[in-house]
DRENVO-891077 format. One record per atom (N, C-alpha, C): residue in three letters; x, y, z; residue number from 1. Coordinates in steps of 0.2 Angstrom, whole numbers, plus 5000, padded with zeros to 4 digits. Atoms other than C-alpha are relative to their C-alpha. Last residue first. Layout:
N
{r->ALA	c1->X	c2->Y	c3->Z	k->NUM}
...
***
This chain:
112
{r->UNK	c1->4992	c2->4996	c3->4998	k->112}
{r->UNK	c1->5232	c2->5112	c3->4571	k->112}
{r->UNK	c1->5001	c2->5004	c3->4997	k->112}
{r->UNK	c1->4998	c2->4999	c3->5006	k->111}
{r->UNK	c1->5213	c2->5105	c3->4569	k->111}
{r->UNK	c1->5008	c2->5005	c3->5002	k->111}
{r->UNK	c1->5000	c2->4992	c3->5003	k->110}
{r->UNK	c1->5205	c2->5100	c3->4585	k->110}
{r->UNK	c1->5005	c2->5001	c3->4995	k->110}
{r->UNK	c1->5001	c2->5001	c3->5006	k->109}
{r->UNK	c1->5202	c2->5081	c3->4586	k->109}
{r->UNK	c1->5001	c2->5007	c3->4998	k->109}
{r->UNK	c1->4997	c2->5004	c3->5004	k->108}
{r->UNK	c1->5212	c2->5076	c3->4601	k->108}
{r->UNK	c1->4998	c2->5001	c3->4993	k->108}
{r->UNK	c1->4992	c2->4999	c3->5001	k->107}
{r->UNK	c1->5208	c2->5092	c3->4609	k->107}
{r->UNK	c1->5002	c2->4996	c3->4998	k->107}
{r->UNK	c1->4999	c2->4995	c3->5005	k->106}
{r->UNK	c1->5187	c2->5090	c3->4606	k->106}
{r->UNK	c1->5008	c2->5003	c3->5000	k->106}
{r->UNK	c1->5002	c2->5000	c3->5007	k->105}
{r->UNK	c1->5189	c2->5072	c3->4613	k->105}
{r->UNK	c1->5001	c2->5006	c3->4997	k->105}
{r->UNK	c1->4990	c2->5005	c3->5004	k->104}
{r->UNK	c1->5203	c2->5077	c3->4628	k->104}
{r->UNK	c1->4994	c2->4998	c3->4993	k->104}
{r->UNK	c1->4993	c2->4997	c3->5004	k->103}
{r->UNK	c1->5188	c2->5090	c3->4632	k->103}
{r->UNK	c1->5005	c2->4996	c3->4998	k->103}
{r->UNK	c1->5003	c2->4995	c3->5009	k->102}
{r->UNK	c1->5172	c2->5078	c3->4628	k->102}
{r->UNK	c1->5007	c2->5006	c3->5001	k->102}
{r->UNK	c1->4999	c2->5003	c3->5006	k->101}
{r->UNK	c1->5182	c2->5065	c3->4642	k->101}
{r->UNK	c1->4997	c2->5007	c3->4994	k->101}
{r->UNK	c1->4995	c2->5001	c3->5005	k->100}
{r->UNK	c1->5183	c2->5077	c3->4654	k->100}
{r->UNK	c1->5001	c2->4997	c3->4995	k->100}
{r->UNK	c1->4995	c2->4990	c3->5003	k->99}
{r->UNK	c1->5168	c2->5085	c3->4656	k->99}
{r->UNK	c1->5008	c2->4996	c3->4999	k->99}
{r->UNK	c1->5001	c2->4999	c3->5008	k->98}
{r->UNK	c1->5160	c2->5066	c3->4655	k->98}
{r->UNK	c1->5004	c2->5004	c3->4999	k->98}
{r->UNK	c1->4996	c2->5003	c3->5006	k->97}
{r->UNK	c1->5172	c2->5062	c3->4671	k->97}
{r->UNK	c1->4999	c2->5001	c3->4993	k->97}
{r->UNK	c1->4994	c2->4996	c3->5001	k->96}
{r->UNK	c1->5163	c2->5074	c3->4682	k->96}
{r->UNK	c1->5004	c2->4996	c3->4996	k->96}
{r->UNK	c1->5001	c2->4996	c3->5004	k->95}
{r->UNK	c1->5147	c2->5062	c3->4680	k->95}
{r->UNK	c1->5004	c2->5006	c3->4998	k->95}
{r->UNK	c1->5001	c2->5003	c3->5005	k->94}
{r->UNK	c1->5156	c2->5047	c3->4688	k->94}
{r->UNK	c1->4999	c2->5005	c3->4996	k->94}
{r->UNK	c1->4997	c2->5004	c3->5004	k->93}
{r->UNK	c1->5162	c2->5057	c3->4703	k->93}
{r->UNK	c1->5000	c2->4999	c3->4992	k->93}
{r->UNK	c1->4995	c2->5005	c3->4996	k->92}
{r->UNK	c1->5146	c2->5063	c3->4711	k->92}
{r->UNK	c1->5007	c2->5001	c3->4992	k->92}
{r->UNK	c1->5000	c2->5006	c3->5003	k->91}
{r->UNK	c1->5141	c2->5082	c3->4705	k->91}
{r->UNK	c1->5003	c2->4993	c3->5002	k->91}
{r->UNK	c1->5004	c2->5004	c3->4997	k->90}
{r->UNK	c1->5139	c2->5093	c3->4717	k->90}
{r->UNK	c1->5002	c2->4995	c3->4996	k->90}
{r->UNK	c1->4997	c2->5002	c3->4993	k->89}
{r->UNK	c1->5155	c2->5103	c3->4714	k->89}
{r->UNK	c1->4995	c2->4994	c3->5003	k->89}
{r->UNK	c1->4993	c2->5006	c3->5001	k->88}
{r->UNK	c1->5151	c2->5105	c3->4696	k->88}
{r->UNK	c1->4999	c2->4996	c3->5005	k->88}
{r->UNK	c1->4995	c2->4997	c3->5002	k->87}
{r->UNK	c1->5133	c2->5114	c3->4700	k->87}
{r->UNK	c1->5006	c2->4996	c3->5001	k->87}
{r->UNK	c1->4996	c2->4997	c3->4994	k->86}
{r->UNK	c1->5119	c2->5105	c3->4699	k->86}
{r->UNK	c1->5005	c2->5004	c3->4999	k->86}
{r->UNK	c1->5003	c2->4993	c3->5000	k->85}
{r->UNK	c1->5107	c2->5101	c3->4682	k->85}
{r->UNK	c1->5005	c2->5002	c3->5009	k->85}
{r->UNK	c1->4994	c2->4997	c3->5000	k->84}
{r->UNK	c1->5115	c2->5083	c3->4682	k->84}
{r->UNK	c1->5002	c2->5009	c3->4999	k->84}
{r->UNK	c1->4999	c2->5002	c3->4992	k->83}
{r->UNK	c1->5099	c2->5074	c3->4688	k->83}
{r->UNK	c1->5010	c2->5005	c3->5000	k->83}
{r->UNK	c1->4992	c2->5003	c3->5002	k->82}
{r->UNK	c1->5091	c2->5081	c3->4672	k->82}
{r->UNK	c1->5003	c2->5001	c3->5009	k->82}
{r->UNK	c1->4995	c2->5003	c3->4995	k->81}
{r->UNK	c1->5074	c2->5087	c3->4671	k->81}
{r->UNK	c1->5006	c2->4997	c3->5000	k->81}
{r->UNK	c1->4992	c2->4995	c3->5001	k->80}
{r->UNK	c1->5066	c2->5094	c3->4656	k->80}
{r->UNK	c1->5002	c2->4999	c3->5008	k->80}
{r->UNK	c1->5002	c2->4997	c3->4993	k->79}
{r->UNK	c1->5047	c2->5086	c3->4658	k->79}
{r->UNK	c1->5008	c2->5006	c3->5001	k->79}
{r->UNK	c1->5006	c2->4997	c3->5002	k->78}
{r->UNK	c1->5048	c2->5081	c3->4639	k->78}
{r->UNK	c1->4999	c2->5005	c3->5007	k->78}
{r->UNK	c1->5000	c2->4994	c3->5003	k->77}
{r->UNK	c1->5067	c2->5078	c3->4642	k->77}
{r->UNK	c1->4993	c2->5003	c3->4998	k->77}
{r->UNK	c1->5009	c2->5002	c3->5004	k->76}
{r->UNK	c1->5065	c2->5066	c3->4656	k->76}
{r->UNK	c1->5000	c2->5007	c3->4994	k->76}
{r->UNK	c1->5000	c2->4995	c3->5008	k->75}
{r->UNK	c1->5082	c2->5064	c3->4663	k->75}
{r->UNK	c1->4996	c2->5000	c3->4998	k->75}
{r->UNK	c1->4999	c2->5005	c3->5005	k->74}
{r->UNK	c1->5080	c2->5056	c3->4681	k->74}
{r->UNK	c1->4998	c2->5005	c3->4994	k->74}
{r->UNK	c1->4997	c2->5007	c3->5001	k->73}
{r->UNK	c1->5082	c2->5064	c3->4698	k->73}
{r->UNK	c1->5000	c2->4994	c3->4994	k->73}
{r->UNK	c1->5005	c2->5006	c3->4999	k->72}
{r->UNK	c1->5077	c2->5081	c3->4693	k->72}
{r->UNK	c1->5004	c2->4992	c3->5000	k->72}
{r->UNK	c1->4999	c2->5007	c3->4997	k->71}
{r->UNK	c1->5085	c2->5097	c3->4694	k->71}
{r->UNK	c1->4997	c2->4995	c3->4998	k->71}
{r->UNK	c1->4997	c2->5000	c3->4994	k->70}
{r->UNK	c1->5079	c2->5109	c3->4679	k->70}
{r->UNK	c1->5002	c2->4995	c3->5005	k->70}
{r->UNK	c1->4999	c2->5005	c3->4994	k->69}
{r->UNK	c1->5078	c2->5114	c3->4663	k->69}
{r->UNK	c1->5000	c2->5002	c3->5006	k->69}
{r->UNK	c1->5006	c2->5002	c3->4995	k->68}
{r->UNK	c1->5069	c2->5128	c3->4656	k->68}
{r->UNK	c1->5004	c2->4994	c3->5002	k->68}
{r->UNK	c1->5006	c2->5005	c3->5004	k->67}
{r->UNK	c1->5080	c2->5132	c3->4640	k->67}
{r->UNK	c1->4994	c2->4997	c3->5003	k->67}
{r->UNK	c1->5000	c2->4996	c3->5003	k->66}
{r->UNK	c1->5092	c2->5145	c3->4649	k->66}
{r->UNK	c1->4992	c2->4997	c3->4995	k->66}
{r->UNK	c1->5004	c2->4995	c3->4993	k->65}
{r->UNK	c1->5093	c2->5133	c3->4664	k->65}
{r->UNK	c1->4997	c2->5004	c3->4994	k->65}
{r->UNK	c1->5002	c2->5008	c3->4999	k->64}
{r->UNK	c1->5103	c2->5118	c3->4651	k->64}
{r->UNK	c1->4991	c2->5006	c3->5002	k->64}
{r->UNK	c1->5002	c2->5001	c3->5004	k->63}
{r->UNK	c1->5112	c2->5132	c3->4644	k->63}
{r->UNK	c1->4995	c2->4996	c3->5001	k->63}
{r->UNK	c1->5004	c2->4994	c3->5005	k->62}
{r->UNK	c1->5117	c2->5138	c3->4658	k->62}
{r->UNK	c1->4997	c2->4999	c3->4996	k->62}
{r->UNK	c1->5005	c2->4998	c3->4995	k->61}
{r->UNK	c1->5122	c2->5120	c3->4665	k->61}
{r->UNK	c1->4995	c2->5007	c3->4996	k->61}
{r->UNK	c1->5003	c2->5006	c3->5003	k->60}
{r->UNK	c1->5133	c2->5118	c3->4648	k->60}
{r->UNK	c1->4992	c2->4999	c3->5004	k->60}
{r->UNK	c1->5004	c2->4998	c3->5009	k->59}
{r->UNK	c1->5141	c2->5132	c3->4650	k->59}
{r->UNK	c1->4995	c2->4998	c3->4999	k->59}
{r->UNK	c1->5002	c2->4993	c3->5000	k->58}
{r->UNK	c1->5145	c2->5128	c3->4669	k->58}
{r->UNK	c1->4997	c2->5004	c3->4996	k->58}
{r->UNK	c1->5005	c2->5003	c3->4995	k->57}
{r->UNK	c1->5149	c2->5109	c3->4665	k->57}
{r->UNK	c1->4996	c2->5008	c3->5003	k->57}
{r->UNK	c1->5005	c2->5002	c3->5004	k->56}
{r->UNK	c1->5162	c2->5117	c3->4653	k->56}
{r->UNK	c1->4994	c2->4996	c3->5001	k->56}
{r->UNK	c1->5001	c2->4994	c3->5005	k->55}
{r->UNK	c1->5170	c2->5130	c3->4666	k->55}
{r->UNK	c1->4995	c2->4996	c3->4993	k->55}
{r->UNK	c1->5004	c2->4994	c3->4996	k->54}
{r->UNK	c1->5172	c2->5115	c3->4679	k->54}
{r->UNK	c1->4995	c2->5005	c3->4997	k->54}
{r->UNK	c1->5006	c2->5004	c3->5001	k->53}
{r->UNK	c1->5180	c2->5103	c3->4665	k->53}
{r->UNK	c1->4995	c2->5003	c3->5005	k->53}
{r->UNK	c1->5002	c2->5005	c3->4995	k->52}
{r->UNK	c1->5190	c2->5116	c3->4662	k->52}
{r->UNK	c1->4995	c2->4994	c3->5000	k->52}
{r->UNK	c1->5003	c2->5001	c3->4996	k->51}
{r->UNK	c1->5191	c2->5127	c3->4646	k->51}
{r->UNK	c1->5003	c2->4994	c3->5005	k->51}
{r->UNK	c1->5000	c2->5002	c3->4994	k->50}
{r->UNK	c1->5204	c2->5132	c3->4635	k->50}
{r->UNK	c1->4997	c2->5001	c3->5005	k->50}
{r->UNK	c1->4993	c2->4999	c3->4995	k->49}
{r->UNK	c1->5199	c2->5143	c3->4620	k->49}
{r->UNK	c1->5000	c2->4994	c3->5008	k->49}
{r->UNK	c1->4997	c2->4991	c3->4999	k->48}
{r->UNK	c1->5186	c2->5144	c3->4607	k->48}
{r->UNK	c1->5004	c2->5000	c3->5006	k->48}
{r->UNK	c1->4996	c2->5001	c3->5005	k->47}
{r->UNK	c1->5187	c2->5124	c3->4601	k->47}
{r->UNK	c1->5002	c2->5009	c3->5000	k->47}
{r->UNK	c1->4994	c2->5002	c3->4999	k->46}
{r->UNK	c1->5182	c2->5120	c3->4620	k->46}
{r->UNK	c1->5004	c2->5003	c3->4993	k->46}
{r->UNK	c1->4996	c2->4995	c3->4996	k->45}
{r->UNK	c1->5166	c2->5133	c3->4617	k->45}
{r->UNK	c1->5007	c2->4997	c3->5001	k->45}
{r->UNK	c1->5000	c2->4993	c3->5003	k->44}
{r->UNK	c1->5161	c2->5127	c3->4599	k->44}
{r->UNK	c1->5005	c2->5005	c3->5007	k->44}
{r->UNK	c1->4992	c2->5001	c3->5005	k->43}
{r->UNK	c1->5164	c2->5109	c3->4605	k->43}
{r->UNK	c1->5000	c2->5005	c3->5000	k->43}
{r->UNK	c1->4996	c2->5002	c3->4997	k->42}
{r->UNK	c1->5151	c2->5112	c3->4619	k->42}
{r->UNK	c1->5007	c2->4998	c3->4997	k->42}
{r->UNK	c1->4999	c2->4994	c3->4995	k->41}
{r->UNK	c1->5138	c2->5120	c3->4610	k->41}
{r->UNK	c1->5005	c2->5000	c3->5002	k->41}
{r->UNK	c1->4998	c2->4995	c3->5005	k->40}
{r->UNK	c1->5139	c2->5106	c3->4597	k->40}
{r->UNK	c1->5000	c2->5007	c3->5003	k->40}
{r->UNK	c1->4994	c2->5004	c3->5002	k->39}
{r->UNK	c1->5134	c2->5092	c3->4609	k->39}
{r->UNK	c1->5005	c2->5009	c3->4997	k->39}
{r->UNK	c1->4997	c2->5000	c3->4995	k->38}
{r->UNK	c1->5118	c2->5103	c3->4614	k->38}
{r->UNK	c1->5010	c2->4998	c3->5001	k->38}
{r->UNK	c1->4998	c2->4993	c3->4999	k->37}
{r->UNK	c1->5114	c2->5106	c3->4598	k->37}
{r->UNK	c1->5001	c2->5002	c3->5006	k->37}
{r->UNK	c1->4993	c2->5001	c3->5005	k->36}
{r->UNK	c1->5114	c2->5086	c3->4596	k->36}
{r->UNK	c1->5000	c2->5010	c3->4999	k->36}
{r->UNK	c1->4996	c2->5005	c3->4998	k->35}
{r->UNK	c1->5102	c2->5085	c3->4611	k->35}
{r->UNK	c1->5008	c2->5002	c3->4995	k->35}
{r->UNK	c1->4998	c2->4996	c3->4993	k->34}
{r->UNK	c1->5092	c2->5098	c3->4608	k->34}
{r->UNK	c1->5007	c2->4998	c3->5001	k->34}
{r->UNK	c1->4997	c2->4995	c3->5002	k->33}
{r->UNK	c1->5090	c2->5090	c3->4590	k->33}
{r->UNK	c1->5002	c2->5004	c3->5004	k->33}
{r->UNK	c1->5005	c2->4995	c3->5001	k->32}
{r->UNK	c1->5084	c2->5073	c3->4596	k->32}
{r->UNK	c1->5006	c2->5008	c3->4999	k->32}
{r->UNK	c1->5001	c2->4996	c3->4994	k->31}
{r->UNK	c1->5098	c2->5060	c3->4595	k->31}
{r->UNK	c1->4996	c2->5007	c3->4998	k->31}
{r->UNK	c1->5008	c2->5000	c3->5000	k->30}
{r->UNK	c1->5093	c2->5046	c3->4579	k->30}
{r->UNK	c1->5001	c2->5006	c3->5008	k->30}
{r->UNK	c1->5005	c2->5001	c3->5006	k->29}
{r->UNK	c1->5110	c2->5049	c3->4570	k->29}
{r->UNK	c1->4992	c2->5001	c3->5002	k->29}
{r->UNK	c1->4998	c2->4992	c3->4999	k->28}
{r->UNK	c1->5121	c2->5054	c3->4587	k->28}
{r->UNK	c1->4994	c2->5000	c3->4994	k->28}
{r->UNK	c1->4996	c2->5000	c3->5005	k->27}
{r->UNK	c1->5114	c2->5035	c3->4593	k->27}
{r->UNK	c1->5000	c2->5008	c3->4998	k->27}
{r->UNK	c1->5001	c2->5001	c3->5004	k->26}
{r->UNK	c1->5101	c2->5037	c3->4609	k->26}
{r->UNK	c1->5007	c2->5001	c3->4995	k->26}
{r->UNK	c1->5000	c2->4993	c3->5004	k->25}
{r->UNK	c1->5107	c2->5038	c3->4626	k->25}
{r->UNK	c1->4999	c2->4997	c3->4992	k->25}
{r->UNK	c1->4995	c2->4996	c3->5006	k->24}
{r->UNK	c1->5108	c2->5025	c3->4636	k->24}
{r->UNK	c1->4996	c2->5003	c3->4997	k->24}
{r->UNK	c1->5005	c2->5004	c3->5004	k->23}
{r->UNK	c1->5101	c2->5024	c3->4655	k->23}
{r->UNK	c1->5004	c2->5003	c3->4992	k->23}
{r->UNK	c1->5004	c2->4997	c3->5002	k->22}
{r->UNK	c1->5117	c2->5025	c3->4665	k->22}
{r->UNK	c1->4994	c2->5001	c3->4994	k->22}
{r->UNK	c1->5006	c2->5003	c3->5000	k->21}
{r->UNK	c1->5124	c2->5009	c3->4671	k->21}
{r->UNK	c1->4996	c2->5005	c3->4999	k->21}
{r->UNK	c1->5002	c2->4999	c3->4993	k->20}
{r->UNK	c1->5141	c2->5014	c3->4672	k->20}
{r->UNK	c1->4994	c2->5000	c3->5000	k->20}
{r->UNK	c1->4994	c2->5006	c3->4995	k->19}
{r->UNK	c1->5149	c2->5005	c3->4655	k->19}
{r->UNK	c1->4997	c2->5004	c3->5008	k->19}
{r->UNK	c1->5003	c2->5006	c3->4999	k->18}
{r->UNK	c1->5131	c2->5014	c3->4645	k->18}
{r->UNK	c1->5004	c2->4994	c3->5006	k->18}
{r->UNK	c1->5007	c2->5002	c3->4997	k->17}
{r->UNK	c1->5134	c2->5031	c3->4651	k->17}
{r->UNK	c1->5000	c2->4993	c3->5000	k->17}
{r->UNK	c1->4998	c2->5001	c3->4993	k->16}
{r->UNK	c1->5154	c2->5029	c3->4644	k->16}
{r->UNK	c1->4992	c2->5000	c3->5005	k->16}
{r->UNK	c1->4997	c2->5006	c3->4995	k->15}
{r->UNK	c1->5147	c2->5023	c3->4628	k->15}
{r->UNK	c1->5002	c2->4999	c3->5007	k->15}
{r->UNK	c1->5006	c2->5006	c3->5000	k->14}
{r->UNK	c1->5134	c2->5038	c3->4625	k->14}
{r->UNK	c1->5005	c2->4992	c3->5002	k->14}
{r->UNK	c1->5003	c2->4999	c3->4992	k->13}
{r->UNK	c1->5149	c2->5049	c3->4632	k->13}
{r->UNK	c1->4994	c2->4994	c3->4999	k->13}
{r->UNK	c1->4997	c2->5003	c3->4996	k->12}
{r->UNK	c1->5159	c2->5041	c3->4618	k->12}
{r->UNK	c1->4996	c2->5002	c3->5007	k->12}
{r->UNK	c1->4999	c2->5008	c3->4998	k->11}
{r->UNK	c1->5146	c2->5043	c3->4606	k->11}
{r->UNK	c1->5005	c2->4998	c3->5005	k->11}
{r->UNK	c1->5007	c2->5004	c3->4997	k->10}
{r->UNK	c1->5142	c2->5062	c3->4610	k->10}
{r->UNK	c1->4998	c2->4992	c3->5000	k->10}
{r->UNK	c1->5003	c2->4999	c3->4994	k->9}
{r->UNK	c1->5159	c2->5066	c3->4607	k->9}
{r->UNK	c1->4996	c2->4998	c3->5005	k->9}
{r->UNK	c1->4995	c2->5003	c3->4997	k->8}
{r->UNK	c1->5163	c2->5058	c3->4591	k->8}
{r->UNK	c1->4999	c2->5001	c3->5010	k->8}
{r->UNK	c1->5004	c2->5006	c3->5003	k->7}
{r->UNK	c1->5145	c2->5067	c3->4583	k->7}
{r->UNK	c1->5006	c2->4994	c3->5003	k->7}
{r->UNK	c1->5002	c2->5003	c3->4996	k->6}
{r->UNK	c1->5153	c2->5083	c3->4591	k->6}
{r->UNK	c1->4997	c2->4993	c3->5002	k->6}
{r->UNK	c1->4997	c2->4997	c3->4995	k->5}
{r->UNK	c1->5169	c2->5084	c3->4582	k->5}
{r->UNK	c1->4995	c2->4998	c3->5007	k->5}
{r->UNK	c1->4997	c2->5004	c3->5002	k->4}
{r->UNK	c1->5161	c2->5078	c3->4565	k->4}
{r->UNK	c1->5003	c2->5000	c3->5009	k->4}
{r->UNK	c1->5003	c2->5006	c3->4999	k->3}
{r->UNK	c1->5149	c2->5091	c3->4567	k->3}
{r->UNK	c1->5002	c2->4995	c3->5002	k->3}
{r->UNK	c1->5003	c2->5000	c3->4993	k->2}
{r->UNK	c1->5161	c2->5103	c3->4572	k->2}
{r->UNK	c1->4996	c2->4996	c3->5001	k->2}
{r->UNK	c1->4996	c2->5003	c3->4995	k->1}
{r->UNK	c1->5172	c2->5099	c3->4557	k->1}
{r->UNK	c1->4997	c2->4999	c3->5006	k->1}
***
């Protein structure tokens, strides 16, 4: 189910990137394995108890730091940059909205 869980996930954020002109994101099928064990980090922690969107932007940072990322103004995963490596607070707008979208995804599909 968590595959299932993040593989809907990761297509809506790959849709919402593409409608704000963010560079797209590979399909859940051809996304590199960081990527898609990235995804599934993030279900695991919404599916163990009520997060934020602050709280799972925070994980997800950790996790990002934990592996060698760091700042960079465009994604480059061979170089491990990421323009979203800041803390919540900085982030504009736009990119506070994925954290909500992937919680209302993994609450709309969490099992009762």
């Amino acid at each position: 189910m968590n595959n299932a869980i993040a593989r809907v996930c990761h297509e809506v954020n790959r849709a919402y990137c593409e409608a704000i002109g963010d560079p797209v994101m590979p399909t859940w099928e051809d996304a590199p394995d960081w990527q898609r064990d990235s995804c599934l980090a993030g279900v695991r922690l919404h599916l163990a108890g009520e997060q934020s969107p602050a709280e799972s932007h925070a994980a997800w940072l950790a996790l990002k730091v934990a592996e060698g990322w760091i700042y960079g103004p465009v994604k480059d995963a061979d170089a491990k940059t990421h323009p979203c490596c800041v803390p919540y607070s900085e982030l504009p707008q736009a990119q506070r909205v994925k954290d909500f979208l992937f919680r209302a995804v993994v609450n709309a599909m969490r099992m009762p």
